[in-house]
C-alpha positions as CSV (number, residue, x, y, z in Angstrom):
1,X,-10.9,7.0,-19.7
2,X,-14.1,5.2,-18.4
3,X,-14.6,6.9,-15.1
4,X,-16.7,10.1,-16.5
5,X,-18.7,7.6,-18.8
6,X,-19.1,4.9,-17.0
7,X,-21.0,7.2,-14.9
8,X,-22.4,8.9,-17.4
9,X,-24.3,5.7,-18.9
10,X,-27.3,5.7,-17.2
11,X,-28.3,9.1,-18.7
12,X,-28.5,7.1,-22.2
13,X,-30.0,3.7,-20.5
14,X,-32.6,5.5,-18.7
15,X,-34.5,5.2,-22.5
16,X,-34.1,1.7,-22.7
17,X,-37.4,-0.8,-23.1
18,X,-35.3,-3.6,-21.5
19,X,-32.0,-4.4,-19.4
20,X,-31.9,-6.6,-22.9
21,X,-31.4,-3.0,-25.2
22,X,-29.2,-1.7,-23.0
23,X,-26.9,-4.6,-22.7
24,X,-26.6,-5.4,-26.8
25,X,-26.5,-1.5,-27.3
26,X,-23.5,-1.0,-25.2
27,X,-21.6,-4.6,-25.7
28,X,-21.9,-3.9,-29.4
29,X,-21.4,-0.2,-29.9
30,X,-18.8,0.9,-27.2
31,X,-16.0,-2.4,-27.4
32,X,-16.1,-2.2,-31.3
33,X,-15.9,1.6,-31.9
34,X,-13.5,2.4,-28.9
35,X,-10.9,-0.2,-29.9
36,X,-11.0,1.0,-34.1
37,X,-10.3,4.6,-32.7
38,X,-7.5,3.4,-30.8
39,X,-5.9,1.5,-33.5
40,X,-6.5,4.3,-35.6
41,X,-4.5,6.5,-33.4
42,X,-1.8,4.4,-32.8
43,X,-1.0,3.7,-36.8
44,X,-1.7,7.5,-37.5
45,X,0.5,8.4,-34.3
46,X,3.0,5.8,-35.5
47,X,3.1,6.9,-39.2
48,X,3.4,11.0,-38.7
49,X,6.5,10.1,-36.7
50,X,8.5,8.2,-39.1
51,X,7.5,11.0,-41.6
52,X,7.9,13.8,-39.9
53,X,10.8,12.8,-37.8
54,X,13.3,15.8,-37.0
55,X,10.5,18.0,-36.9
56,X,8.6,20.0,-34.3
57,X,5.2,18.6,-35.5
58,X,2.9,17.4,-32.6
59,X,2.1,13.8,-33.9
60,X,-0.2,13.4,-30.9
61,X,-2.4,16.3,-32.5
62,X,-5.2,15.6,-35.0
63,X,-5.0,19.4,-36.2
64,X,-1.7,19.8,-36.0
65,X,-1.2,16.5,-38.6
66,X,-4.0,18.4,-40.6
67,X,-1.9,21.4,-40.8
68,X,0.7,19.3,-43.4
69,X,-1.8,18.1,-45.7
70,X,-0.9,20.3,-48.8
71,X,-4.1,19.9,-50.3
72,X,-6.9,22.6,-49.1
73,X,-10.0,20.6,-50.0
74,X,-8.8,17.5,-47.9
75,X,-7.7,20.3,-45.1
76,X,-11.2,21.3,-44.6
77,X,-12.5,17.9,-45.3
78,X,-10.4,16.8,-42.1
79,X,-10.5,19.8,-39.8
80,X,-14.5,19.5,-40.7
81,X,-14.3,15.8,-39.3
82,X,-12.2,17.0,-36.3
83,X,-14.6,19.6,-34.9
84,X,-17.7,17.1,-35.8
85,X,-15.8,14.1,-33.8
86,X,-15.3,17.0,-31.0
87,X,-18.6,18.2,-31.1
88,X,-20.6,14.9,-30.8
89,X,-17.9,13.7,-28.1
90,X,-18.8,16.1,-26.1
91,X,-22.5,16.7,-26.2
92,X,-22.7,13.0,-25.8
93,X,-19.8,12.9,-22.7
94,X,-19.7,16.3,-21.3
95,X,-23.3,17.9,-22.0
96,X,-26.3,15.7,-21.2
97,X,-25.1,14.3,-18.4
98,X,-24.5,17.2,-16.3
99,X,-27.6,19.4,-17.6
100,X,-29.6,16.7,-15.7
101,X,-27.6,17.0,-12.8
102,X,-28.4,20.7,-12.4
103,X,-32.0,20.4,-13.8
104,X,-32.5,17.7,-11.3
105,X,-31.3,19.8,-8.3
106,X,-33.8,22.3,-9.2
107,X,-36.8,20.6,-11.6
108,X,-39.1,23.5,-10.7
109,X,-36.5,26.2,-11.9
110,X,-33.9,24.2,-14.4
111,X,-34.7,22.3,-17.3
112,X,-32.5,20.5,-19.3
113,X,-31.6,23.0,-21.5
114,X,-31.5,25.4,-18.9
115,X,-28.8,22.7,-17.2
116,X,-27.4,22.6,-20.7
117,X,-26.5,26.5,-21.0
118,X,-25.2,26.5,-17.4
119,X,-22.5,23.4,-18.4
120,X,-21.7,25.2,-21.1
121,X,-20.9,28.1,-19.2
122,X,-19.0,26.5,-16.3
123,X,-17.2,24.5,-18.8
124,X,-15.7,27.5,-20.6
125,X,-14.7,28.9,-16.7
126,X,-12.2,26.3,-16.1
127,X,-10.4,27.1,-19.0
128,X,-10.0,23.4,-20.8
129,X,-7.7,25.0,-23.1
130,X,-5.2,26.0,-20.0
131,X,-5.4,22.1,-18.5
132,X,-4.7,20.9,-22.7
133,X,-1.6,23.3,-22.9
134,X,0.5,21.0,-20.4
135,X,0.2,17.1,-20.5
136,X,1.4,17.0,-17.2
137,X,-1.3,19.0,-16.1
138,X,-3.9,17.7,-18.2
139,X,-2.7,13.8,-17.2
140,X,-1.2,13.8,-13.9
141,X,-3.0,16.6,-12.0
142,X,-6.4,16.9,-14.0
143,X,-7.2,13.4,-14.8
144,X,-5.5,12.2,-11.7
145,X,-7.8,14.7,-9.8
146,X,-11.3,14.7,-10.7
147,X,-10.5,10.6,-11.4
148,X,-10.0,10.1,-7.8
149,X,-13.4,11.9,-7.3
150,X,-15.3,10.0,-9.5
151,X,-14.2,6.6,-8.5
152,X,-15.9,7.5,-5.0
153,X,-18.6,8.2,-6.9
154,X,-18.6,5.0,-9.3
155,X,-17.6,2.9,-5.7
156,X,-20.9,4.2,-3.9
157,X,-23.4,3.3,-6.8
158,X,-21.6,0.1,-7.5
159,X,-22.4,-0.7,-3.5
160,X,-26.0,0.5,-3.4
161,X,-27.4,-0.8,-6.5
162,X,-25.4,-3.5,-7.5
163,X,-24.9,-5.4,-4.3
164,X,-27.0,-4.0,-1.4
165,X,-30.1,-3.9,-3.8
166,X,-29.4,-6.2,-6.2
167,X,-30.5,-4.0,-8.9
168,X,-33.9,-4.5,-7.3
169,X,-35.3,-0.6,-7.8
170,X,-38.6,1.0,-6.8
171,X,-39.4,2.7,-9.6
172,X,-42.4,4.5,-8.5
173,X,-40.2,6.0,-5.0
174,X,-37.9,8.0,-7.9
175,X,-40.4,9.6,-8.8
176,X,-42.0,11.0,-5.1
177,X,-41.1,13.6,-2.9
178,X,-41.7,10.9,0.4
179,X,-40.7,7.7,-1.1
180,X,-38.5,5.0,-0.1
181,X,-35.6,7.2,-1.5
182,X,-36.2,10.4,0.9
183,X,-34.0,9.2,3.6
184,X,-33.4,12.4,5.6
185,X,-34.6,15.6,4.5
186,X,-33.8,14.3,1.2
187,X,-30.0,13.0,1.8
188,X,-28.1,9.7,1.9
189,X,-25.7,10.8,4.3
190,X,-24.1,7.8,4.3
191,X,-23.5,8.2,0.8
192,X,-22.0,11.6,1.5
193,X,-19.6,10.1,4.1
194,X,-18.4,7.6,1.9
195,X,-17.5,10.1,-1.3
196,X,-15.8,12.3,0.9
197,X,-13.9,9.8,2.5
198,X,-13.1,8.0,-1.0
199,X,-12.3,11.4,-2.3
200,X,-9.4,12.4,0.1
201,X,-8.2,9.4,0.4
202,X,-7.5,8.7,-3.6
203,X,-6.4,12.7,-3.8
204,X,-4.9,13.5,-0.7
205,X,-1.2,12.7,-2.3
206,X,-2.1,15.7,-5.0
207,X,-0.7,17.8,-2.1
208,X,2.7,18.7,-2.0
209,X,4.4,21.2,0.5
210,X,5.6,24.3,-1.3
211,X,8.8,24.4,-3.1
212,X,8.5,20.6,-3.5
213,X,8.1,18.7,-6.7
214,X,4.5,17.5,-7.4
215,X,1.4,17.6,-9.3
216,X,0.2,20.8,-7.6
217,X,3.2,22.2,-7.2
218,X,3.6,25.0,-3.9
219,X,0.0,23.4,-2.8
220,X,-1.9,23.5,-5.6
221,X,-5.2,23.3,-6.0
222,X,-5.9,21.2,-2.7
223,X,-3.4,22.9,-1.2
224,X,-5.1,25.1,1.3
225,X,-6.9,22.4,2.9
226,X,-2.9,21.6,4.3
227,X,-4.4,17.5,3.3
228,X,-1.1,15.2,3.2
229,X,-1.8,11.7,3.7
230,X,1.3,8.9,4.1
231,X,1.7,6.9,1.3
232,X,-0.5,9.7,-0.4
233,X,1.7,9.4,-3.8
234,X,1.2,6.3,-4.3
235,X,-2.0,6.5,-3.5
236,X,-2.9,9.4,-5.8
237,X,-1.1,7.5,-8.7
238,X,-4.2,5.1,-8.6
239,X,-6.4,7.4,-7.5
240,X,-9.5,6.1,-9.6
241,X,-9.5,2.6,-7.6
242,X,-8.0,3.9,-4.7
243,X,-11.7,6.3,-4.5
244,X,-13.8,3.8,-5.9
245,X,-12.5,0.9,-3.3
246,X,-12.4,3.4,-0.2
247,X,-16.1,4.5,-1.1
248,X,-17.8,1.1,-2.0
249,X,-16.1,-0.2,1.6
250,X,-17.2,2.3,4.1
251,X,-20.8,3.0,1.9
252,X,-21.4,-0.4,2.7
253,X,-20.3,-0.9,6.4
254,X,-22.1,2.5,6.9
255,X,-25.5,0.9,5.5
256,X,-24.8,-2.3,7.6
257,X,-24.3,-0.6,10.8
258,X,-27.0,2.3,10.0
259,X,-29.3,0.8,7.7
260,X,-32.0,2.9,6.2
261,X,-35.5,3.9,7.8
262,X,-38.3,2.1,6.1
263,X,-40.6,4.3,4.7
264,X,-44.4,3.8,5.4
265,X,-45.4,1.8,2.9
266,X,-47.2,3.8,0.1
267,X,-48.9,1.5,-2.9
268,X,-45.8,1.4,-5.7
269,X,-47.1,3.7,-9.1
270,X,-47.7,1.7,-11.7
271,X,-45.3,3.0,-14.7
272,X,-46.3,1.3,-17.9
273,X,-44.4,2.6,-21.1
């Protein structure tokens, strides 16, 4: 559930005076309010099944539990709180964090709203309501998939920042075209080697041969690439930790062996708030 936001977090800490804000904001606000909802579900899952056992009501489904309430003021009361809890879930989760992503790839041409629109669009083209229609799409080849690829992700940041840098950041290099974070022509490719490799390893059991039983069934959706790995099942089954482990290892042997060129040293900007 963590690996989008956990890599999302930084788009919302990026505004915070302190490492102090950041660290009450998120100890308080995301513990508290992620374990209520979870109760929440699990009495209100639990609940709609003794009483509506027999029937074909989906007890997993907010609007579908909606759907029963006889009463049409507390029917648009609740399908009101449904699309406002879907609403701010995703701007906050699925929205700002990949506008900057595609405003950042192109500041001159792409602004954040700009990035926002395009998300929007791209997120309607993958049809969310086709990977919702099957849970073991949505779970075992969705989640499973893009989990895989953002481990890797999580695994290289976790090495570079955390404990290659110590969370030791020149704040000034972010910000120019020839700092300290250039490296070449404007690539870690060591970070590159490392996500790919984290990536196939953690999703390279999504393929399975056709007319075999698997989460991409007769190839799938990695099919063509023909990428079977031994042990891949398994090894897609924990795909998140499988990517994250596999990145953070070789990003940081990489670095070891072929550490970084040292930029010429340019005075560091003074940022003041």
């Amino acid at each position: 559930f963590w690996s989008t936001l956990s890599l999302n977090m930084p788009d919302f800490t990026r505004f915070g005076r302190s490492q102090r804000d950041q660290l009450v904001g998120q100890t308080l606000g995301l513990p508290t309010t992620m374990t209520l909802f979870a109760v929440l579900a699990v009495f209100t899952a639990s609940a709609a099944t003794v009483v509506y056992a027999g029937t074909d009501v989906d007890v997993w489904n907010p609007v579908s539990l909606v759907a029963q309430l006889g009463n049409p003021i507390v029917t648009i009361l609740a399908l009101f709180a449904v699309a406002l809890a879907t609403l701010t879930t995703n701007v906050a989760a699925n929205l700002v964090s990949p506008s900057y992503d595609f405003s950042n790839a192109w500041p001159r041409m792409i602004s954040f709203r700009t990035g926002g629109i395009i998300t929007a669009i791209v997120g309607v083209l993958i049809q969310p309501w086709y990977l919702f229609s099957n849970t073991e799409i949505y779970i075992f080849t969705w989640l499973g998939f893009y989990g895989g690829a953002t481990g890797a992700i999580a695994g290289v940041l976790i090495a570079d920042y955390w404990v290659m840098r110590r969370t030791a950041v020149k704040l000034g290099d972010l910000y120019r075209g020839a700092g300290a974070y250039r490296y070449a022509g404007g690539f870690n490719w060591r970070a590159i080697v490392a996500l790919a490799i984290g990536a196939i390893l953690a999703v390279g059991g999504a393929y399975t041969a056709p007319g075999t039983e698997g989460p991409f069934p007769e190839g799938g959706l990695i099919g063509f690439l023909h990428i079977e790995l031994p042990w891949g099942g398994f090894l897609y089954d924990y795909s998140w930790i499988v990517g994250l482990l596999a990145a953070f290892l070789v990003y940081w042997a990489l670095a070891a062996v072929f550490p970084e060129e040292r930029v010429a040293a340019e005075p560091a900007a003074e940022i003041t708030a």
